[in-house]
mmCIF file of the N, C-alpha and C atoms, coordinates in Angstrom:
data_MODEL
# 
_entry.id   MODEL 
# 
loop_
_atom_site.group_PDB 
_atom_site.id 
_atom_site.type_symbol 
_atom_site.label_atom_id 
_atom_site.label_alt_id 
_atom_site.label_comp_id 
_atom_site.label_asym_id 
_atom_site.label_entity_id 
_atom_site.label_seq_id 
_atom_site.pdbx_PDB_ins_code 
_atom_site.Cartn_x 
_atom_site.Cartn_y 
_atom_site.Cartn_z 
_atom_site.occupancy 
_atom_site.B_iso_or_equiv 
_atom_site.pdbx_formal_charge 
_atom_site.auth_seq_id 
_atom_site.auth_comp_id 
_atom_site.auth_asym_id 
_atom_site.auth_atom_id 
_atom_site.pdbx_PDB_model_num 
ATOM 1   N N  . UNK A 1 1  ? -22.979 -36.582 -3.416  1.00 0.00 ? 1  UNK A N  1 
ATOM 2   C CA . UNK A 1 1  ? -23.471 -35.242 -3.238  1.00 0.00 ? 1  UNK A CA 1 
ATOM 3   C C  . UNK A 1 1  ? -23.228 -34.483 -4.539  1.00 0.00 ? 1  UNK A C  1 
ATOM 4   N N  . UNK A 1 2  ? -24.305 -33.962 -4.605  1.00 0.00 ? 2  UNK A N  1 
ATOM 5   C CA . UNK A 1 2  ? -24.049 -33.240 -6.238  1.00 0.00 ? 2  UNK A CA 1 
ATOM 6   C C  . UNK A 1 2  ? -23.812 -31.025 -5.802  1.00 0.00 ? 2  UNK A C  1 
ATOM 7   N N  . UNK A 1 3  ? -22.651 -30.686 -6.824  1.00 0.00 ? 3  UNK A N  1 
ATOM 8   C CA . UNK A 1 3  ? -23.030 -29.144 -6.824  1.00 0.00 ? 3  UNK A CA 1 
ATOM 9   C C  . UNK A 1 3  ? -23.856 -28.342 -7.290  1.00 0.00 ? 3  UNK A C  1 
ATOM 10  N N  . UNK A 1 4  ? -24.614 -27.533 -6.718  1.00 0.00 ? 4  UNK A N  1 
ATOM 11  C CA . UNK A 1 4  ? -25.431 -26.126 -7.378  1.00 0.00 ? 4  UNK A CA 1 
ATOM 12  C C  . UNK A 1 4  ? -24.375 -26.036 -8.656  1.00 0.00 ? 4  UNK A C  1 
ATOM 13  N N  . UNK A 1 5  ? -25.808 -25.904 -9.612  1.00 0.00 ? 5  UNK A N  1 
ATOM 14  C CA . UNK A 1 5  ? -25.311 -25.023 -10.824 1.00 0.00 ? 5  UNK A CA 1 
ATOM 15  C C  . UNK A 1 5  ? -26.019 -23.878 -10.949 1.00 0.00 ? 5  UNK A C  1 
ATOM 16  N N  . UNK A 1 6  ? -25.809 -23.571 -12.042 1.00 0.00 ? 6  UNK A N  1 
ATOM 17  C CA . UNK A 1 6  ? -26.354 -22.202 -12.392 1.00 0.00 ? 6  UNK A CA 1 
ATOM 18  C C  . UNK A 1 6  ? -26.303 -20.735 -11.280 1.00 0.00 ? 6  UNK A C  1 
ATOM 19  N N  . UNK A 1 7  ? -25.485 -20.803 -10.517 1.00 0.00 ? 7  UNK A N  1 
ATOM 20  C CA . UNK A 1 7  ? -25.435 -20.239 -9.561  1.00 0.00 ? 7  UNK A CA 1 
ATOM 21  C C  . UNK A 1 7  ? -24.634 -18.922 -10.027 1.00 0.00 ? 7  UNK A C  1 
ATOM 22  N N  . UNK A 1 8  ? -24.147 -17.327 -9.507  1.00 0.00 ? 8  UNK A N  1 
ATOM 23  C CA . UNK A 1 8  ? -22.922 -16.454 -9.820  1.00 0.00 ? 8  UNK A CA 1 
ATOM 24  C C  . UNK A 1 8  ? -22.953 -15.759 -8.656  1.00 0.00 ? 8  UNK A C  1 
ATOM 25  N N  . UNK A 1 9  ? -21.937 -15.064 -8.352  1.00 0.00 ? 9  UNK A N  1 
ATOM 26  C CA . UNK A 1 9  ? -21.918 -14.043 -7.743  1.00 0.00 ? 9  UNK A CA 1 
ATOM 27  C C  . UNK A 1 9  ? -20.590 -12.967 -8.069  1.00 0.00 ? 9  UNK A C  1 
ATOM 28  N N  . UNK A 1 10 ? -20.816 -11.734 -7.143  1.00 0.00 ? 10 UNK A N  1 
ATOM 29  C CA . UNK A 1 10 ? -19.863 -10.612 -7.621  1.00 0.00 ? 10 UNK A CA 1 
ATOM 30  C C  . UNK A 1 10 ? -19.110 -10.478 -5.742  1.00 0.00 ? 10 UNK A C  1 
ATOM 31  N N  . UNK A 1 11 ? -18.212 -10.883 -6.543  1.00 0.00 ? 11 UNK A N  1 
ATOM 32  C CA . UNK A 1 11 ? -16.736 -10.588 -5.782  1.00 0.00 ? 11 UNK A CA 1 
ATOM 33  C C  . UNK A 1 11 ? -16.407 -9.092  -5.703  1.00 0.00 ? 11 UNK A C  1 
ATOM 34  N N  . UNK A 1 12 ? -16.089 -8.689  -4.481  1.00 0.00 ? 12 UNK A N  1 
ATOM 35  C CA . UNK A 1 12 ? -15.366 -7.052  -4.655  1.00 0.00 ? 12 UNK A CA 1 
ATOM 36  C C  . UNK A 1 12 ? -14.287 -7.557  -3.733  1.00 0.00 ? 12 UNK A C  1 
ATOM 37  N N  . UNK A 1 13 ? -13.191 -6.772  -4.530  1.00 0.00 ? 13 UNK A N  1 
ATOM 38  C CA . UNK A 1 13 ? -11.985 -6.602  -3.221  1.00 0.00 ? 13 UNK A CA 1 
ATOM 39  C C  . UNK A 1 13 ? -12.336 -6.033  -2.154  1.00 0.00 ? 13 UNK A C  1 
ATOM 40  N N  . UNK A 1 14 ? -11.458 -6.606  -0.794  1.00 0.00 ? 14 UNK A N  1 
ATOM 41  C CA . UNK A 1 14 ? -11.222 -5.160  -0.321  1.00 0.00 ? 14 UNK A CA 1 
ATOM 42  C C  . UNK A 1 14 ? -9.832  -4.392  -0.493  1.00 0.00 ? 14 UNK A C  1 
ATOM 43  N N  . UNK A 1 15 ? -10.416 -3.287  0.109   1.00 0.00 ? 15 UNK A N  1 
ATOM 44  C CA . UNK A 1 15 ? -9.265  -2.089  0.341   1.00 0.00 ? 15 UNK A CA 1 
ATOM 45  C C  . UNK A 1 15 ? -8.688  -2.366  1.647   1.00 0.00 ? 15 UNK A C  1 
ATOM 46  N N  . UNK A 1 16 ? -7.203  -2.438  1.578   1.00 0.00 ? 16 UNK A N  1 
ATOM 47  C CA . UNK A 1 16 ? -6.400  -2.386  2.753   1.00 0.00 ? 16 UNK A CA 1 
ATOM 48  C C  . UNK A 1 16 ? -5.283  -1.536  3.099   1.00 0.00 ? 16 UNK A C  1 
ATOM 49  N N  . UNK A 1 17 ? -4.938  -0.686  3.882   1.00 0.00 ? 17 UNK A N  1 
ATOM 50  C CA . UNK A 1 17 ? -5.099  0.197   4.556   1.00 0.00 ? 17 UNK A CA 1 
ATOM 51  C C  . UNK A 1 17 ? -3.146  -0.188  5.032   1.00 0.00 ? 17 UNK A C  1 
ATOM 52  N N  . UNK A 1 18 ? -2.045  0.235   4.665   1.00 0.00 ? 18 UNK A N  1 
ATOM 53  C CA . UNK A 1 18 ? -0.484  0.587   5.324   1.00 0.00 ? 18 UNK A CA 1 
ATOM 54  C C  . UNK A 1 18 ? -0.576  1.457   6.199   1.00 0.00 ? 18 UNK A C  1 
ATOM 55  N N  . UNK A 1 19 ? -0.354  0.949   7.061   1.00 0.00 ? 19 UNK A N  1 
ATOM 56  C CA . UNK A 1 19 ? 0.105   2.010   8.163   1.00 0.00 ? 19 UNK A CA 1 
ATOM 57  C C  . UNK A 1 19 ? 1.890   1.865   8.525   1.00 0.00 ? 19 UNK A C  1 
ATOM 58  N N  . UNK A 1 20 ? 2.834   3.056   8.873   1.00 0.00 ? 20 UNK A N  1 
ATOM 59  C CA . UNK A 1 20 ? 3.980   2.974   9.553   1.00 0.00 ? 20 UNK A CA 1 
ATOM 60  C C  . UNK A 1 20 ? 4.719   2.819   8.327   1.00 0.00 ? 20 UNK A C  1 
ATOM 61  N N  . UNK A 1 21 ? 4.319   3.228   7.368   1.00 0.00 ? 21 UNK A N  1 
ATOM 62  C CA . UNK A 1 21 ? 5.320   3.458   6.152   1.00 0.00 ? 21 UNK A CA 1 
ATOM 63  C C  . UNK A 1 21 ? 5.271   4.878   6.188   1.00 0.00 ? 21 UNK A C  1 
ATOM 64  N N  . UNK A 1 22 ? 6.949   5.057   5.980   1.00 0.00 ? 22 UNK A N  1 
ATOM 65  C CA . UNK A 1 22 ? 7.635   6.745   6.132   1.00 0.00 ? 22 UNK A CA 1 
ATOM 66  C C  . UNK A 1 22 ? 8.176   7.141   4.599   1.00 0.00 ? 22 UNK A C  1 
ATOM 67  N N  . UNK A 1 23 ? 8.249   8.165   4.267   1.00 0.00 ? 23 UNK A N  1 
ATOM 68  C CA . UNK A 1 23 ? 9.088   8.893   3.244   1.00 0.00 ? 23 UNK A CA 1 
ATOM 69  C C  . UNK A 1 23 ? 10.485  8.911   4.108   1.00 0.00 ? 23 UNK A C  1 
ATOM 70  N N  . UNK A 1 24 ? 11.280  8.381   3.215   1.00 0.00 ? 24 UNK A N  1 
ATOM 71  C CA . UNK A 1 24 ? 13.035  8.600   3.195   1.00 0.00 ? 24 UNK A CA 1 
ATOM 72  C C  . UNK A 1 24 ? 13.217  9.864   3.269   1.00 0.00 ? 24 UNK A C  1 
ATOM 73  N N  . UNK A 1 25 ? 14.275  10.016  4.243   1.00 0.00 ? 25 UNK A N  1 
ATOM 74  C CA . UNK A 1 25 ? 15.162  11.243  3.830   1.00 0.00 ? 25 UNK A CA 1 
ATOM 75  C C  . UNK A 1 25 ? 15.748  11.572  2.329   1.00 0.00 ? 25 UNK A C  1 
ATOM 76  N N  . UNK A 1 26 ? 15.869  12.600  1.871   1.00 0.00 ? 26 UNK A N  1 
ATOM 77  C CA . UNK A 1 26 ? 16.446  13.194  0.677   1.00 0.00 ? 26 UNK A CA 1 
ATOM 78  C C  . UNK A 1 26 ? 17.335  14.003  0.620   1.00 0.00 ? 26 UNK A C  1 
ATOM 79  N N  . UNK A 1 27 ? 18.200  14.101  -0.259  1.00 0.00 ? 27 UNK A N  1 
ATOM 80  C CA . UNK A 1 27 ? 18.718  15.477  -0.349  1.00 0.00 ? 27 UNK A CA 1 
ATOM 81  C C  . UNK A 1 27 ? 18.215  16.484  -1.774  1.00 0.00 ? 27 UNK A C  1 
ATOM 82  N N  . UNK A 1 28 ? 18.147  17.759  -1.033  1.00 0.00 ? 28 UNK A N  1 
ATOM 83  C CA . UNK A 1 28 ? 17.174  18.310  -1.845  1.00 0.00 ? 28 UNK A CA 1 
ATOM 84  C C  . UNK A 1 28 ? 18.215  18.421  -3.642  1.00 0.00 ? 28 UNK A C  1 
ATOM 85  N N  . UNK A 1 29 ? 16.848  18.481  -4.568  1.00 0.00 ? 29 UNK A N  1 
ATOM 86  C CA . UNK A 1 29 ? 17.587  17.763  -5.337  1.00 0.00 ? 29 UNK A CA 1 
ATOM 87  C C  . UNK A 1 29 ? 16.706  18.722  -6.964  1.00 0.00 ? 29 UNK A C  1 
ATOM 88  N N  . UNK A 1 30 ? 15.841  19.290  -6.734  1.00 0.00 ? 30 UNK A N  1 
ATOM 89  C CA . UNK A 1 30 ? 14.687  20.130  -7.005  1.00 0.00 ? 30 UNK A CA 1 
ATOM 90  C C  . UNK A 1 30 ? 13.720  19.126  -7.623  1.00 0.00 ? 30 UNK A C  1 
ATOM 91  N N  . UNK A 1 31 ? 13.739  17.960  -7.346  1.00 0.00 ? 31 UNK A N  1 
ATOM 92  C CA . UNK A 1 31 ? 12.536  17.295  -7.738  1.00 0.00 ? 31 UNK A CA 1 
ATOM 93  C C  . UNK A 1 31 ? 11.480  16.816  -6.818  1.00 0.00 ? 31 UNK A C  1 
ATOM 94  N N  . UNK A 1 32 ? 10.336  15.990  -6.503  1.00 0.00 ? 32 UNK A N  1 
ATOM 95  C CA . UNK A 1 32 ? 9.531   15.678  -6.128  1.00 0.00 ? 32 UNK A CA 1 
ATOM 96  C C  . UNK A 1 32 ? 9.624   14.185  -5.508  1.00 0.00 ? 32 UNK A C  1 
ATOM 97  N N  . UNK A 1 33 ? 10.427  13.339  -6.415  1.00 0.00 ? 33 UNK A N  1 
ATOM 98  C CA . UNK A 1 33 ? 10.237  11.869  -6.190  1.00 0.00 ? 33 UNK A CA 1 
ATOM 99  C C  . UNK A 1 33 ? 10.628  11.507  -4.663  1.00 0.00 ? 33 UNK A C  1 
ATOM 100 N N  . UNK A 1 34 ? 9.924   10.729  -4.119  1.00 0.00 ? 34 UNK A N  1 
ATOM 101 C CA . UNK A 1 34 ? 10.518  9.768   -2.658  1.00 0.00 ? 34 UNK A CA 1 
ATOM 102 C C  . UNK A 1 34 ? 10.477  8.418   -2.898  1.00 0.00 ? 34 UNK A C  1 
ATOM 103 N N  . UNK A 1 35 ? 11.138  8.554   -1.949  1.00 0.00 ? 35 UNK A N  1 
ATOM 104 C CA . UNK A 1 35 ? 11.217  6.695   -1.575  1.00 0.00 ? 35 UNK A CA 1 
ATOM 105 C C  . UNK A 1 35 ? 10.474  6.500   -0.286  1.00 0.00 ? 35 UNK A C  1 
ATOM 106 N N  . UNK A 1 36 ? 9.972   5.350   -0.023  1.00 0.00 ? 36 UNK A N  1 
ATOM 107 C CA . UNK A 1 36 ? 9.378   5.172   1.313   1.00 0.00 ? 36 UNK A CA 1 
ATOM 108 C C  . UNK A 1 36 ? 9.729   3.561   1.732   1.00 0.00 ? 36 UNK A C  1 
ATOM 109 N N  . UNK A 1 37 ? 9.734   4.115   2.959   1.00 0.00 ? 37 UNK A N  1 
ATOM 110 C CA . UNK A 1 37 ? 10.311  2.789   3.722   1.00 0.00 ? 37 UNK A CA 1 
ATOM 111 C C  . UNK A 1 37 ? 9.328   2.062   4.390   1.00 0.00 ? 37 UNK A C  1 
ATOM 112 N N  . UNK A 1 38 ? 9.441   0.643   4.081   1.00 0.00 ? 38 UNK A N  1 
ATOM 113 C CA . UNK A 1 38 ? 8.299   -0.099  4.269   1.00 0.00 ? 38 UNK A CA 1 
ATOM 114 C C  . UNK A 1 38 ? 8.615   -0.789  5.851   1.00 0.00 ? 38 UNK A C  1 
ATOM 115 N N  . UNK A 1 39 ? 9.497   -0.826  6.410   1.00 0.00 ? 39 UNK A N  1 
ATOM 116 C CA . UNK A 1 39 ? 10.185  -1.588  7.259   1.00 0.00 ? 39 UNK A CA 1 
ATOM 117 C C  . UNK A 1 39 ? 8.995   -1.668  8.693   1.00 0.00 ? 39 UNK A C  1 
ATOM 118 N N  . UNK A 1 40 ? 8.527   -1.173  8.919   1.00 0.00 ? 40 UNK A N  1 
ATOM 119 C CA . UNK A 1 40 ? 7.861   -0.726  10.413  1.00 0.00 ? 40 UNK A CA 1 
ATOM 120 C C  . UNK A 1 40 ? 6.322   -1.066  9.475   1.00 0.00 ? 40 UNK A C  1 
ATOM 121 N N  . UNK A 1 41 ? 6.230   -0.970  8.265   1.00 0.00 ? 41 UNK A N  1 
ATOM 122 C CA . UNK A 1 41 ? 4.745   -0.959  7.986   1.00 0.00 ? 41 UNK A CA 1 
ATOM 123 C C  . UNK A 1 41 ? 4.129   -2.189  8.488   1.00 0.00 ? 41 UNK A C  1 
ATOM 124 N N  . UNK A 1 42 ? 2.914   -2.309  8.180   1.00 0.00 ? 42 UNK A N  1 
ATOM 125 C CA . UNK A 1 42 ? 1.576   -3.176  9.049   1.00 0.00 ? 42 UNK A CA 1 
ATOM 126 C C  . UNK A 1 42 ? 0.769   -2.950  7.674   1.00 0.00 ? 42 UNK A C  1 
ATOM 127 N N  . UNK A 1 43 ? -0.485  -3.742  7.400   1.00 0.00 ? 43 UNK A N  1 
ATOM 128 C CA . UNK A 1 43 ? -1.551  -3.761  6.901   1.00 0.00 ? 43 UNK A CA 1 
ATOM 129 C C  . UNK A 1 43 ? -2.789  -3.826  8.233   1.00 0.00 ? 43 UNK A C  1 
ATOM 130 N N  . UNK A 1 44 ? -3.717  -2.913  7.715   1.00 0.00 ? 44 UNK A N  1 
ATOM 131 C CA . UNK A 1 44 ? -4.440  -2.752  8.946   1.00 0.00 ? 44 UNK A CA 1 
ATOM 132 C C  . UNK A 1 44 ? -6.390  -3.613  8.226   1.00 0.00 ? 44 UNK A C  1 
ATOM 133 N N  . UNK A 1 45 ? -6.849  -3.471  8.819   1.00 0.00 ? 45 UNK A N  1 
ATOM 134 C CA . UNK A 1 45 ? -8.080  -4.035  8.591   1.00 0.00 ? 45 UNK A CA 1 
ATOM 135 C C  . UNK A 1 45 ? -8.421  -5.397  7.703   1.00 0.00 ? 45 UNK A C  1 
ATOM 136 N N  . UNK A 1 46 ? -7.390  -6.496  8.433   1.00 0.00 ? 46 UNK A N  1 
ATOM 137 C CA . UNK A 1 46 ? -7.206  -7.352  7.589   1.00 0.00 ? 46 UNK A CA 1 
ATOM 138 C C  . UNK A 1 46 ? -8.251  -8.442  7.912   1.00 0.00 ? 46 UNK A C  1 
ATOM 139 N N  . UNK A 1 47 ? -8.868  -9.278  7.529   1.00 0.00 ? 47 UNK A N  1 
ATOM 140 C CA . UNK A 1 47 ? -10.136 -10.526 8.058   1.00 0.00 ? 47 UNK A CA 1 
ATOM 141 C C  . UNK A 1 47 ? -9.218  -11.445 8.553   1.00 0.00 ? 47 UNK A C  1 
ATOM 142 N N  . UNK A 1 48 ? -9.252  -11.913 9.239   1.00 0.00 ? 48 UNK A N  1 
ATOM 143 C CA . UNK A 1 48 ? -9.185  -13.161 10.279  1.00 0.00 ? 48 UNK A CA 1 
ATOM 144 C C  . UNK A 1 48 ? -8.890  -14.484 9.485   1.00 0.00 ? 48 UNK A C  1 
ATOM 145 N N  . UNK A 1 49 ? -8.163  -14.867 9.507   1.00 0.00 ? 49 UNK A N  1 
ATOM 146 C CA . UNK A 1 49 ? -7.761  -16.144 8.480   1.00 0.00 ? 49 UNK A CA 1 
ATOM 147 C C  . UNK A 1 49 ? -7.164  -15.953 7.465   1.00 0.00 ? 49 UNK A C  1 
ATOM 148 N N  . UNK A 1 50 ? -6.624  -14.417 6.598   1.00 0.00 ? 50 UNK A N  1 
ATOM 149 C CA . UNK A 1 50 ? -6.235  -14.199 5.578   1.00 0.00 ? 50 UNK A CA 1 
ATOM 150 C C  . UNK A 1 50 ? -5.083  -14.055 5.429   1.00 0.00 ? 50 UNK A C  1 
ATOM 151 N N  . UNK A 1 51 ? -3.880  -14.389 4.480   1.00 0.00 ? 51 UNK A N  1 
ATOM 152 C CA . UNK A 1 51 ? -2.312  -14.406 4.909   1.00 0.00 ? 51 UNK A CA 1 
ATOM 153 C C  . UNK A 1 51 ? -2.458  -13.360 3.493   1.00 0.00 ? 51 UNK A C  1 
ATOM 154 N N  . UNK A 1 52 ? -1.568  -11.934 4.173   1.00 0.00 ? 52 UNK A N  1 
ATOM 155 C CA . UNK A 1 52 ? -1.335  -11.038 3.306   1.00 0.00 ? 52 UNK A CA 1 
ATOM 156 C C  . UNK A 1 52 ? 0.024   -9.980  3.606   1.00 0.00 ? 52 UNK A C  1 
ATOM 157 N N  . UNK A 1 53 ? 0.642   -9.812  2.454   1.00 0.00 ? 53 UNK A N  1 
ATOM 158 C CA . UNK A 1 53 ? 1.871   -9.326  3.469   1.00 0.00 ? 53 UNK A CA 1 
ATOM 159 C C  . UNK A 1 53 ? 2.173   -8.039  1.983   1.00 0.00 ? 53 UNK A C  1 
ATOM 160 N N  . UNK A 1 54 ? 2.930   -6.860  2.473   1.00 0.00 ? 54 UNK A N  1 
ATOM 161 C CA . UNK A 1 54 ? 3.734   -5.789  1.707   1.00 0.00 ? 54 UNK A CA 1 
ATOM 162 C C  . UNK A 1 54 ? 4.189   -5.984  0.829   1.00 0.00 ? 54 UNK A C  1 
ATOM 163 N N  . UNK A 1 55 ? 3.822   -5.683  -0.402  1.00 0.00 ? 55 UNK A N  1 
ATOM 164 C CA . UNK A 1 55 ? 5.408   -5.509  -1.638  1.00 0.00 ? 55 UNK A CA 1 
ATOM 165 C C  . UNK A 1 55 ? 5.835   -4.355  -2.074  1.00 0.00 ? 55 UNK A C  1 
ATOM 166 N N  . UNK A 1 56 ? 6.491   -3.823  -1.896  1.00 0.00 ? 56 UNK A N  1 
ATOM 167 C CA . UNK A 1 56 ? 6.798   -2.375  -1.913  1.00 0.00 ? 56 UNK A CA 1 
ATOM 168 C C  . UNK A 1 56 ? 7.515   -2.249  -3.430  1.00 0.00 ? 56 UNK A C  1 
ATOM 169 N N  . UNK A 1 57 ? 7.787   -3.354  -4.129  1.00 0.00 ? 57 UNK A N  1 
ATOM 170 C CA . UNK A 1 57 ? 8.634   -3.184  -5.116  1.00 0.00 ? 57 UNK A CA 1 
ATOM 171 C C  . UNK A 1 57 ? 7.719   -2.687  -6.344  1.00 0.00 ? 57 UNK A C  1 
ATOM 172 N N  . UNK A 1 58 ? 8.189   -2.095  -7.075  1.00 0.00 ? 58 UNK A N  1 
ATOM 173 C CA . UNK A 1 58 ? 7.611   -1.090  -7.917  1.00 0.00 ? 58 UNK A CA 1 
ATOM 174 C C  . UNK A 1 58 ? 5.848   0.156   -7.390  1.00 0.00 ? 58 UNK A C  1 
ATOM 175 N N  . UNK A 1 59 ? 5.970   0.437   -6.370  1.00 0.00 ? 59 UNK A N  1 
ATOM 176 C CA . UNK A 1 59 ? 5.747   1.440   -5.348  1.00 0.00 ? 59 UNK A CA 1 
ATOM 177 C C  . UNK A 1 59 ? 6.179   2.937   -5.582  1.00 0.00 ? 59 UNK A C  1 
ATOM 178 N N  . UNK A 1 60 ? 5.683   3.902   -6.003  1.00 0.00 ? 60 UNK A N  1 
ATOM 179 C CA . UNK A 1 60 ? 6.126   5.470   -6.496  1.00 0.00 ? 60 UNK A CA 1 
ATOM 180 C C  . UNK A 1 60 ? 5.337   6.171   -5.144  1.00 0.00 ? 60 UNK A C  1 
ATOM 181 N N  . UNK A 1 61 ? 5.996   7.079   -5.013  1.00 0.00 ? 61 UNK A N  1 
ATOM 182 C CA . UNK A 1 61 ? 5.532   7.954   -4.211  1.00 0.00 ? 61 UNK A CA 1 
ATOM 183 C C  . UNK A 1 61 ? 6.426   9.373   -4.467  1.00 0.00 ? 61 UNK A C  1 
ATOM 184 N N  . UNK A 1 62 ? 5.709   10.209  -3.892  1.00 0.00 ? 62 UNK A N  1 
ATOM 185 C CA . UNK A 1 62 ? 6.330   12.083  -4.639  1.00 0.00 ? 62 UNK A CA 1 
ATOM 186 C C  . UNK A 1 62 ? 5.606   12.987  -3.266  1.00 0.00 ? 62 UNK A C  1 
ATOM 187 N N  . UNK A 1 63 ? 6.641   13.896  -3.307  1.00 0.00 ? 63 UNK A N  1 
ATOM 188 C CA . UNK A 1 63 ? 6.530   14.900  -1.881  1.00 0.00 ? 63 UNK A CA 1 
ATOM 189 C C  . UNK A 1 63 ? 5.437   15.832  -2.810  1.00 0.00 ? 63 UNK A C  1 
ATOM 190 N N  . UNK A 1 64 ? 4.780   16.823  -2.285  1.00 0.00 ? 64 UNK A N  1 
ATOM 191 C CA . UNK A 1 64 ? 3.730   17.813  -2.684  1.00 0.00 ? 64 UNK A CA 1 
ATOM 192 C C  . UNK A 1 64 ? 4.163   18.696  -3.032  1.00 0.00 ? 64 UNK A C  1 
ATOM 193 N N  . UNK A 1 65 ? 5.535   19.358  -2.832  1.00 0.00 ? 65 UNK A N  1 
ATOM 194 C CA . UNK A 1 65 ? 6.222   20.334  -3.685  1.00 0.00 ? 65 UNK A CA 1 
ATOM 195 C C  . UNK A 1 65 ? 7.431   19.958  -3.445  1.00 0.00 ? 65 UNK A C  1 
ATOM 196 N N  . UNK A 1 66 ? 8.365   20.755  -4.749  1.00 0.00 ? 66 UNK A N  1 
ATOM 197 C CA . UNK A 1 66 ? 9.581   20.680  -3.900  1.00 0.00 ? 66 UNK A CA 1 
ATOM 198 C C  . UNK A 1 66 ? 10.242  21.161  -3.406  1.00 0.00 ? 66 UNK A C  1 
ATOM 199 N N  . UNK A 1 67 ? 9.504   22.515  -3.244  1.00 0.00 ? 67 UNK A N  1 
ATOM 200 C CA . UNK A 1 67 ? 9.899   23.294  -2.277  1.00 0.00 ? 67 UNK A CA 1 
ATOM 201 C C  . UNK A 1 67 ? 10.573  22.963  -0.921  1.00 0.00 ? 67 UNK A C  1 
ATOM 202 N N  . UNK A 1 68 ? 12.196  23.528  -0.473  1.00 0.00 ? 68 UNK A N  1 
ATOM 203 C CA . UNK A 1 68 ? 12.103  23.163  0.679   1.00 0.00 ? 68 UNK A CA 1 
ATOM 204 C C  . UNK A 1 68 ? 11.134  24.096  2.125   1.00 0.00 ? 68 UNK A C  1 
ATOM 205 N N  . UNK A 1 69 ? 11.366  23.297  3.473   1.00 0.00 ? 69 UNK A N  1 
ATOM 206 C CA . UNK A 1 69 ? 10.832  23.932  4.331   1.00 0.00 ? 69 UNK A CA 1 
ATOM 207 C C  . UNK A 1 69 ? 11.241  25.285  4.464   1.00 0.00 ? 69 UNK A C  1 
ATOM 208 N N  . UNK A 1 70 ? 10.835  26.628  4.860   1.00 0.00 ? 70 UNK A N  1 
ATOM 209 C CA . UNK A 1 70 ? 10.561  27.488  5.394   1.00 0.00 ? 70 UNK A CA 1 
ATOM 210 C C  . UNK A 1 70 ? 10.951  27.888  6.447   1.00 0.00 ? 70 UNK A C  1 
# 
């Protein structure tokens, strides 16, 4: 059996989707930075046959001000 040549195509990722990841508690500190905890997270809209799992390591995340609550 012989292969097609000359053949191409265009690959796109997909986008996949964490759910059940939280921002850490802090103590206020006057900056912005968080940590988030991956522990409870999930990947959601994943295809059927695909083995894909969390790496949270080098992961940034930042609160919207740093203001505290009100």
């Amino acid at each position: 059996m012989s292969q097609p040549s000359g053949l191409s195509a265009d690959i796109t990722a997909k986008n996949l989707t964490i759910s059940g990841a939280v921002a850490n508690n802090k103590q206020y500190d006057g900056g912005t930075t968080a940590t988030v905890d991956f522990t409870l997270a999930s990947l959601a809209v994943v295809e059927s046959g695909e083995s894909v799992s969390i790496n949270g390591s080098g992961y940034s995340a930042s609160f919207a001000t740093k203001k505290l609550r009100s």
